[in-house]
HTML snippet that shows the backbone in 3Dmol.js (N, CA, C, O; Angstrom):
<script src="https://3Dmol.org/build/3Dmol-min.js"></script>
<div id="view" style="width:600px;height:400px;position:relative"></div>
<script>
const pdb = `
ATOM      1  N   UNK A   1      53.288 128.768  76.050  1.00  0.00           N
ATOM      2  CA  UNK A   1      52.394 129.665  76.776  1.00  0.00           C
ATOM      3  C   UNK A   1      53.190 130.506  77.764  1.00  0.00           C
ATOM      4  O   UNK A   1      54.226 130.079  78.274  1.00  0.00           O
ATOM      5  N   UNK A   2      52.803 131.430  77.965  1.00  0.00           N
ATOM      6  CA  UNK A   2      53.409 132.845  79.049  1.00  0.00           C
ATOM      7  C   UNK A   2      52.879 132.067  79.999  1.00  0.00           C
ATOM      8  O   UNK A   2      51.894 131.383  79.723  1.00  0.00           O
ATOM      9  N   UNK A   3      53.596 132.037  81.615  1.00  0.00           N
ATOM     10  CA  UNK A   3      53.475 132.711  82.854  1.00  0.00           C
ATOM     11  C   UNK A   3      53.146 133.520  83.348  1.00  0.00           C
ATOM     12  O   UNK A   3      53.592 134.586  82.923  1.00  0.00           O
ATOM     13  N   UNK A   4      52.001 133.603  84.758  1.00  0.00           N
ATOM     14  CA  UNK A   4      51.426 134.866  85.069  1.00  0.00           C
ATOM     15  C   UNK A   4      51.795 134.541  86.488  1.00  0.00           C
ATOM     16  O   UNK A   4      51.850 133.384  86.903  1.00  0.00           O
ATOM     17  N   UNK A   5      52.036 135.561  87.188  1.00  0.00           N
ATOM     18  CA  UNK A   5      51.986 135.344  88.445  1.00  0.00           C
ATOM     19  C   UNK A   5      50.657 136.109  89.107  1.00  0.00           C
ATOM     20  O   UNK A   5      50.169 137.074  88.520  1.00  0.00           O
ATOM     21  N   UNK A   6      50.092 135.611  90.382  1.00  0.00           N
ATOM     22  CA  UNK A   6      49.103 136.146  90.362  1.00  0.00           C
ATOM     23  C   UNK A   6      49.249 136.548  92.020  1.00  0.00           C
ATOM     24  O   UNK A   6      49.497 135.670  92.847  1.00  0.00           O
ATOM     25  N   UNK A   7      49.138 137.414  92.250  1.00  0.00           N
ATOM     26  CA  UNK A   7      48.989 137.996  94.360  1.00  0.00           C
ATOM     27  C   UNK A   7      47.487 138.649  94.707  1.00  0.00           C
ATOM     28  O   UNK A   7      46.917 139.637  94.245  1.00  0.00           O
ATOM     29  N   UNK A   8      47.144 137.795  95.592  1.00  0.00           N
ATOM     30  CA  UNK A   8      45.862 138.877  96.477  1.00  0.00           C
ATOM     31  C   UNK A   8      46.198 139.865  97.165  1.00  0.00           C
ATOM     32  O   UNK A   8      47.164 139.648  97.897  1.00  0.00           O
ATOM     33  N   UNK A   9      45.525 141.437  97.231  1.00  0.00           N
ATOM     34  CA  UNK A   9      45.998 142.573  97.300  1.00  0.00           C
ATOM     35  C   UNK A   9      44.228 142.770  98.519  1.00  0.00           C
ATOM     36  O   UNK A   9      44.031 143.109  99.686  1.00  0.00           O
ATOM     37  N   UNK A  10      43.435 142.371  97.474  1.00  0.00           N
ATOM     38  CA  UNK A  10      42.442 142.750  98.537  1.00  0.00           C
ATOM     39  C   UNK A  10      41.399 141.119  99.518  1.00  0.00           C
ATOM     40  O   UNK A  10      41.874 140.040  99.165  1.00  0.00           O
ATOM     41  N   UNK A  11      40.622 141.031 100.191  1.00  0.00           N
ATOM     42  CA  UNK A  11      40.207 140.609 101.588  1.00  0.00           C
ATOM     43  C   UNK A  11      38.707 139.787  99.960  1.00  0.00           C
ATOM     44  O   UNK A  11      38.138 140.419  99.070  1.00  0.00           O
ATOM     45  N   UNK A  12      38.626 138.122 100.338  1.00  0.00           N
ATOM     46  CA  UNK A  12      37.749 137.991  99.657  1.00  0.00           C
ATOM     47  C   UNK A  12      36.419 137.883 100.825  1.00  0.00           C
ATOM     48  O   UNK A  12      35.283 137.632 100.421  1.00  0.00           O
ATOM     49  N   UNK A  13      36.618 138.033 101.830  1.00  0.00           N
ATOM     50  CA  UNK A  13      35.745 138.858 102.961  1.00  0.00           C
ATOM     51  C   UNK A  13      33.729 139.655 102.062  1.00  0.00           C
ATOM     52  O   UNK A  13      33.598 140.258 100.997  1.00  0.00           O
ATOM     53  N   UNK A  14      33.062 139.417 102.678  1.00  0.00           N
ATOM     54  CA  UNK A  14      31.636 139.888 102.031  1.00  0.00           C
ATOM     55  C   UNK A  14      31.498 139.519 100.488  1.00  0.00           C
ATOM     56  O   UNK A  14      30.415 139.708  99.933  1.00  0.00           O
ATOM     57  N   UNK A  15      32.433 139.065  99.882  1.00  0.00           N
ATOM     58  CA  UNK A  15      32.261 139.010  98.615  1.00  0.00           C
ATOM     59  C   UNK A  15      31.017 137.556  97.969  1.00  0.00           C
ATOM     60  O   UNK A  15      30.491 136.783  98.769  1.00  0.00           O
ATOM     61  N   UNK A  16      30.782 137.482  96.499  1.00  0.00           N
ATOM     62  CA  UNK A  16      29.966 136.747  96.753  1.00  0.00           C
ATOM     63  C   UNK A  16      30.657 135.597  96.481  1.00  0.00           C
ATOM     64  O   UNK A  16      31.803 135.762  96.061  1.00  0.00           O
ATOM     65  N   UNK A  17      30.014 133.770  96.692  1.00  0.00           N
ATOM     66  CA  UNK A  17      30.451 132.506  96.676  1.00  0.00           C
ATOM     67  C   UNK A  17      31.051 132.464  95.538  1.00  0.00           C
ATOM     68  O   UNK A  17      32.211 132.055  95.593  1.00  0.00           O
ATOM     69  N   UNK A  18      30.647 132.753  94.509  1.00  0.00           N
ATOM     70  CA  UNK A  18      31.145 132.461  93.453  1.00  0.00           C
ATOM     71  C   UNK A  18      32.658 133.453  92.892  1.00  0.00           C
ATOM     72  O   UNK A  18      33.386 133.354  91.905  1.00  0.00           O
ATOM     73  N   UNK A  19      32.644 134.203  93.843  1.00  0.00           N
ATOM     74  CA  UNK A  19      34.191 134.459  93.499  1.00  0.00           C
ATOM     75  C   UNK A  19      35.272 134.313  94.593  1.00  0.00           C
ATOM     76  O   UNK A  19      36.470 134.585  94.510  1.00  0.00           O
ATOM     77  N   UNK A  20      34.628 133.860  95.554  1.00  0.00           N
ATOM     78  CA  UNK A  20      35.252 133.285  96.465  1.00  0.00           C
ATOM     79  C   UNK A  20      35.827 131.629  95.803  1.00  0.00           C
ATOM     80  O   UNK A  20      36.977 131.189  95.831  1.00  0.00           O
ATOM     81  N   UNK A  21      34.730 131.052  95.306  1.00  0.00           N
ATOM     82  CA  UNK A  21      35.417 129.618  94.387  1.00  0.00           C
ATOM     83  C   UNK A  21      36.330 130.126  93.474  1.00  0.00           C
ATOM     84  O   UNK A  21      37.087 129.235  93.090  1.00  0.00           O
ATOM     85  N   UNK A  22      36.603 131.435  92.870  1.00  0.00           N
ATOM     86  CA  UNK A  22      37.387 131.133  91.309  1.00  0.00           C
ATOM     87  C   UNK A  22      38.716 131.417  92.784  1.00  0.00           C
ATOM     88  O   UNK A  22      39.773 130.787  92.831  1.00  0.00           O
ATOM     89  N   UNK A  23      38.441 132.107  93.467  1.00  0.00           N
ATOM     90  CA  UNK A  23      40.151 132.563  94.170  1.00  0.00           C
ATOM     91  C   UNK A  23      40.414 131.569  94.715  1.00  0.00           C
ATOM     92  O   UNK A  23      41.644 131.600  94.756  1.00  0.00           O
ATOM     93  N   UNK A  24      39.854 130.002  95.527  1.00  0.00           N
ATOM     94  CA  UNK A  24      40.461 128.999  95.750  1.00  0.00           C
ATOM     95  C   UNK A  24      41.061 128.420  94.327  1.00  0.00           C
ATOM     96  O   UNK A  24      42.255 128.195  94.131  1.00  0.00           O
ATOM     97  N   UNK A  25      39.935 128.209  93.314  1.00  0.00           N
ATOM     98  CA  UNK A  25      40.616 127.606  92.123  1.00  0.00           C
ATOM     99  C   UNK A  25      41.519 127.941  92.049  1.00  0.00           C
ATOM    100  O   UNK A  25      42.349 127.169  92.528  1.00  0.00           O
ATOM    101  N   UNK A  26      42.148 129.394  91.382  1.00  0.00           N
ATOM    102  CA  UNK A  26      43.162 129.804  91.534  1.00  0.00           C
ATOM    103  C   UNK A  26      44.480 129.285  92.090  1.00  0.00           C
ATOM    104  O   UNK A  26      45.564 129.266  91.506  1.00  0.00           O
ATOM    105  N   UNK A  27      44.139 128.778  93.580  1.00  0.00           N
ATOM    106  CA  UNK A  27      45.279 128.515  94.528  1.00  0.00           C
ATOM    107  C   UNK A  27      45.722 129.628  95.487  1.00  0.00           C
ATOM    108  O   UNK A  27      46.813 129.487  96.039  1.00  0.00           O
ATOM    109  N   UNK A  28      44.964 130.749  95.747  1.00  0.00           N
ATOM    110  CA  UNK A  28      44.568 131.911  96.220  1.00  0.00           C
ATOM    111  C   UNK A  28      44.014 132.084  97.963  1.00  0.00           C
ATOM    112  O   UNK A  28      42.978 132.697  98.221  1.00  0.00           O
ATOM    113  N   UNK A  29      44.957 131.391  99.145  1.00  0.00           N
ATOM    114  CA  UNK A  29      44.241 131.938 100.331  1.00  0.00           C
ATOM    115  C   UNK A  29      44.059 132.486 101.109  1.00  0.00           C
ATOM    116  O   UNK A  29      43.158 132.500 101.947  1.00  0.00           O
ATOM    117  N   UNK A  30      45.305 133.292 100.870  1.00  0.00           N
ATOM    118  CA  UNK A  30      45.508 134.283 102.051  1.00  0.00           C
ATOM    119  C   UNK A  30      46.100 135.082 101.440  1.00  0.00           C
ATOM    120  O   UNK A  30      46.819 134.844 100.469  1.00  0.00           O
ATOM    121  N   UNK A  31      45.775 136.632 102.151  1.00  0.00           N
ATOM    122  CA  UNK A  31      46.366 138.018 101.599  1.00  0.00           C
ATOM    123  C   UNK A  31      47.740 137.455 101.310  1.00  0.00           C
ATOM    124  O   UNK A  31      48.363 136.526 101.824  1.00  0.00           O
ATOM    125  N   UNK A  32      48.134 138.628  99.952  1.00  0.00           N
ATOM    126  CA  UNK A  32      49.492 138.353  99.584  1.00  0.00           C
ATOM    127  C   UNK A  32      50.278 136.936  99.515  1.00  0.00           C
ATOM    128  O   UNK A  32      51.385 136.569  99.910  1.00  0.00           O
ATOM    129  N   UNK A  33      49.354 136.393  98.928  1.00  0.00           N
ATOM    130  CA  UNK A  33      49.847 135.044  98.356  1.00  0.00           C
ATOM    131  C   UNK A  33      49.880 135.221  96.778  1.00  0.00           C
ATOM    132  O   UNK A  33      49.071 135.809  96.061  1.00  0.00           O
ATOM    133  N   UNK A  34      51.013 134.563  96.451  1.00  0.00           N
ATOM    134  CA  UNK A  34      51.586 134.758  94.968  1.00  0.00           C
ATOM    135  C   UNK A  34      51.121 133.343  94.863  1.00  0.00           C
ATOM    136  O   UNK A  34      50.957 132.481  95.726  1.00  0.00           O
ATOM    137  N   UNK A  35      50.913 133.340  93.234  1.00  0.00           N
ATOM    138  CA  UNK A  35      50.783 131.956  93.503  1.00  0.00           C
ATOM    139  C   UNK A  35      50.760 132.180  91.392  1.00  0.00           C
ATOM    140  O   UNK A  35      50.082 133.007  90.782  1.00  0.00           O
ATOM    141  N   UNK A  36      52.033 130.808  90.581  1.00  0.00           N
ATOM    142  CA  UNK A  36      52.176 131.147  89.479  1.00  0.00           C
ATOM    143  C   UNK A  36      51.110 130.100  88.495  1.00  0.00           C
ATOM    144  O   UNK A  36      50.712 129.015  88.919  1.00  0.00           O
ATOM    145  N   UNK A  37      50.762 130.632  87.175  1.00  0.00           N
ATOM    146  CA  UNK A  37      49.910 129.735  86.601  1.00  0.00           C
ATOM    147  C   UNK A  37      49.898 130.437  84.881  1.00  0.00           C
ATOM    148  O   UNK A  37      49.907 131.604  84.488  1.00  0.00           O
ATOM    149  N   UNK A  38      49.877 129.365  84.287  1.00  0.00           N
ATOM    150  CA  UNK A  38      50.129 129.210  82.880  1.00  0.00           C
ATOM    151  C   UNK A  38      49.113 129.996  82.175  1.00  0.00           C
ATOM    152  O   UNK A  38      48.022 129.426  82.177  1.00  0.00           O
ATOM    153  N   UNK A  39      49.129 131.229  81.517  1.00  0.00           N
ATOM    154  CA  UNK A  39      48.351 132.232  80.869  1.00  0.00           C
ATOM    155  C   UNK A  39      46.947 130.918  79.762  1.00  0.00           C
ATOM    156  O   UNK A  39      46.945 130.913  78.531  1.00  0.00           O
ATOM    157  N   UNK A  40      46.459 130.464  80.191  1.00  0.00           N
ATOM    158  CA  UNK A  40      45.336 129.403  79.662  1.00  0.00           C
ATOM    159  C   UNK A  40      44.370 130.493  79.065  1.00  0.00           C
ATOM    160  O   UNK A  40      44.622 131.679  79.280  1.00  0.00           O
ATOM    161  N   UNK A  41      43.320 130.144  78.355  1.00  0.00           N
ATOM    162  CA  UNK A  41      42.130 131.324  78.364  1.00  0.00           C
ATOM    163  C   UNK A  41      41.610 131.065  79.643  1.00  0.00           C
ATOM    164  O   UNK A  41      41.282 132.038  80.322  1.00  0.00           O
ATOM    165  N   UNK A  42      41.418 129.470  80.282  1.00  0.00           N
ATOM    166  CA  UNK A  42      40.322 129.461  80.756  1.00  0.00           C
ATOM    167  C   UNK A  42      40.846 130.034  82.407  1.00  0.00           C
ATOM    168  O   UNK A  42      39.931 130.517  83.074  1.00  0.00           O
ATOM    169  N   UNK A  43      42.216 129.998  83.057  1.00  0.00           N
ATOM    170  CA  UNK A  43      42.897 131.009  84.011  1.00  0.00           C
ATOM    171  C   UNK A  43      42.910 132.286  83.789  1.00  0.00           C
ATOM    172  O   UNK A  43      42.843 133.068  84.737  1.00  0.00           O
ATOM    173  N   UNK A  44      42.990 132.674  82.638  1.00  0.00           N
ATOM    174  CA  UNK A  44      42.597 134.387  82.356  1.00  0.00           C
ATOM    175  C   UNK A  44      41.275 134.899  82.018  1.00  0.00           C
ATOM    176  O   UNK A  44      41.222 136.061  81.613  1.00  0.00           O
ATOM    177  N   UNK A  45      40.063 134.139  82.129  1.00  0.00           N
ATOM    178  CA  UNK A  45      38.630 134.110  82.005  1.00  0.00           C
ATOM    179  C   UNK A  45      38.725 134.156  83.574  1.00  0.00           C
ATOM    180  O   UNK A  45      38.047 135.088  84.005  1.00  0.00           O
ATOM    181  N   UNK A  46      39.384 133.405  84.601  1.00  0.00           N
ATOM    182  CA  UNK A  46      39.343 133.628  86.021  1.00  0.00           C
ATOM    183  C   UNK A  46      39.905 134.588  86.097  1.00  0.00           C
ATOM    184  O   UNK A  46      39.092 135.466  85.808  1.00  0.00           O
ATOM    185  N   UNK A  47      40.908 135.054  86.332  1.00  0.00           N
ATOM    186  CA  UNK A  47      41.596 136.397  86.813  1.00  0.00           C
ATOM    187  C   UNK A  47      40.352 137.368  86.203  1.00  0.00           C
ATOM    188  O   UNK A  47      39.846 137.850  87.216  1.00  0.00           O
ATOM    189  N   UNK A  48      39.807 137.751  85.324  1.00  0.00           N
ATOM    190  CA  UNK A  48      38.894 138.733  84.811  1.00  0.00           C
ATOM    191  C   UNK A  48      38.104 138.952  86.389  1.00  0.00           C
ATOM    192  O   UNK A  48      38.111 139.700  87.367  1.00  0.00           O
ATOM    193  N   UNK A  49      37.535 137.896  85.919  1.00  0.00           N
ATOM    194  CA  UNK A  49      36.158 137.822  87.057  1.00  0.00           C
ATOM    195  C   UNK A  49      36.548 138.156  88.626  1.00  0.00           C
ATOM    196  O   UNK A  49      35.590 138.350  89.375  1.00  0.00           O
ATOM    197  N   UNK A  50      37.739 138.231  89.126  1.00  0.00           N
ATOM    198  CA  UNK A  50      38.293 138.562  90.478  1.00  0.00           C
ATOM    199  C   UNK A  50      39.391 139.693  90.261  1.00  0.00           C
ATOM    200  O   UNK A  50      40.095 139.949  91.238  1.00  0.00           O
ATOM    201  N   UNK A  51      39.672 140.602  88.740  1.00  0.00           N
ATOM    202  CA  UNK A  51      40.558 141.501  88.865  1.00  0.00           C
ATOM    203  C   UNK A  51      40.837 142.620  89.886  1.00  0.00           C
ATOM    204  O   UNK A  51      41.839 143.289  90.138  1.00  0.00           O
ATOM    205  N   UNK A  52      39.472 142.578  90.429  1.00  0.00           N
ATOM    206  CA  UNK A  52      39.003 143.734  91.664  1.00  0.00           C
ATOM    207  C   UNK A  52      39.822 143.491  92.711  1.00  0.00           C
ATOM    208  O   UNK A  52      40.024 144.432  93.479  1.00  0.00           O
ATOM    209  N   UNK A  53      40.444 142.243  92.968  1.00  0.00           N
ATOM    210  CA  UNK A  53      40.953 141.787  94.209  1.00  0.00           C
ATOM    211  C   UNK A  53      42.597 140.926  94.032  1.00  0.00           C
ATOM    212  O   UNK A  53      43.279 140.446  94.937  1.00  0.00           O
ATOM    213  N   UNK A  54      42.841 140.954  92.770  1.00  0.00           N
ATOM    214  CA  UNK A  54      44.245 140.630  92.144  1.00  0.00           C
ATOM    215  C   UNK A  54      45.125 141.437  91.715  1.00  0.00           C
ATOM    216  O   UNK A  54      44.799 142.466  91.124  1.00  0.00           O
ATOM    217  N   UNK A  55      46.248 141.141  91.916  1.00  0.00           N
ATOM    218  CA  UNK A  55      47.160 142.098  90.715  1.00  0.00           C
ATOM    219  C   UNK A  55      47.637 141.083  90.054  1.00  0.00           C
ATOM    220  O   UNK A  55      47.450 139.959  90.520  1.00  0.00           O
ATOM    221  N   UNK A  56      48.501 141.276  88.580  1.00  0.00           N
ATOM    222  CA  UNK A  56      48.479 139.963  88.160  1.00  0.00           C
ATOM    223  C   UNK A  56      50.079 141.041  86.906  1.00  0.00           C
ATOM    224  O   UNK A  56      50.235 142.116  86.327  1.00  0.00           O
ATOM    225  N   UNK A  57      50.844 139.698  87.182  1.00  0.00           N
ATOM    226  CA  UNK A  57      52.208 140.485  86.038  1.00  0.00           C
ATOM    227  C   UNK A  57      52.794 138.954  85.494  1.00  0.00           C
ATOM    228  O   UNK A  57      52.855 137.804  85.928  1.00  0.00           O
ATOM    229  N   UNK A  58      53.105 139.563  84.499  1.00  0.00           N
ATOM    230  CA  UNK A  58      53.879 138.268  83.406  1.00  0.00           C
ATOM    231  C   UNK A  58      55.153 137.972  84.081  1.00  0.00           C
ATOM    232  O   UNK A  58      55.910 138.770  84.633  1.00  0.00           O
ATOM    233  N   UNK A  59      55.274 136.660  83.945  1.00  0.00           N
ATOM    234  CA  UNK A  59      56.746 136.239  84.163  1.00  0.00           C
ATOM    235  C   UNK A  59      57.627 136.183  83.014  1.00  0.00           C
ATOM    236  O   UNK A  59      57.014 135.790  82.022  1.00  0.00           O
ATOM    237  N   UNK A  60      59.064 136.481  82.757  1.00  0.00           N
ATOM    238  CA  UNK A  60      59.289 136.487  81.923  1.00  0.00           C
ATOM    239  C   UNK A  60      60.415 135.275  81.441  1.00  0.00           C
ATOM    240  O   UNK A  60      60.790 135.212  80.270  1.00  0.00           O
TER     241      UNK A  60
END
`;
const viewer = $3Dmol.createViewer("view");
viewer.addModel(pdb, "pdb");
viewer.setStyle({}, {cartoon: {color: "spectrum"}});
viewer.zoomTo();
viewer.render();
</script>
């Protein structure tokens, strides 16, 4: 499986609970935190749902 690295870019601030849970799942707590995780479906079914507030690049 690929490597993804994943960084918060934007504030999960007003947003709703439920995507506030996938960005802890994640491992996600504070601006500009990188944080790496194994390209899974069910981690890239998360990143979808919070792309608004991620940037996200392959490791190689």
């Amino acid at each position: 499986m690929a490597t993804i690295k994943i960084k918060q870019v934007r504030s999960k601030i007003n947003r709703p609970e439920v995507q506030k849970r996938t960005m802890a799942a994640l491992g996600l707590r504070k601006m500009n935190q990188v944080v790496e995780h194994e390209a899974t479906p069910q981690v890239l079914g998360m990143v979808r749902k919070v792309s608004h507030l991620i940037e996200v690049e392959e490791v190689k």
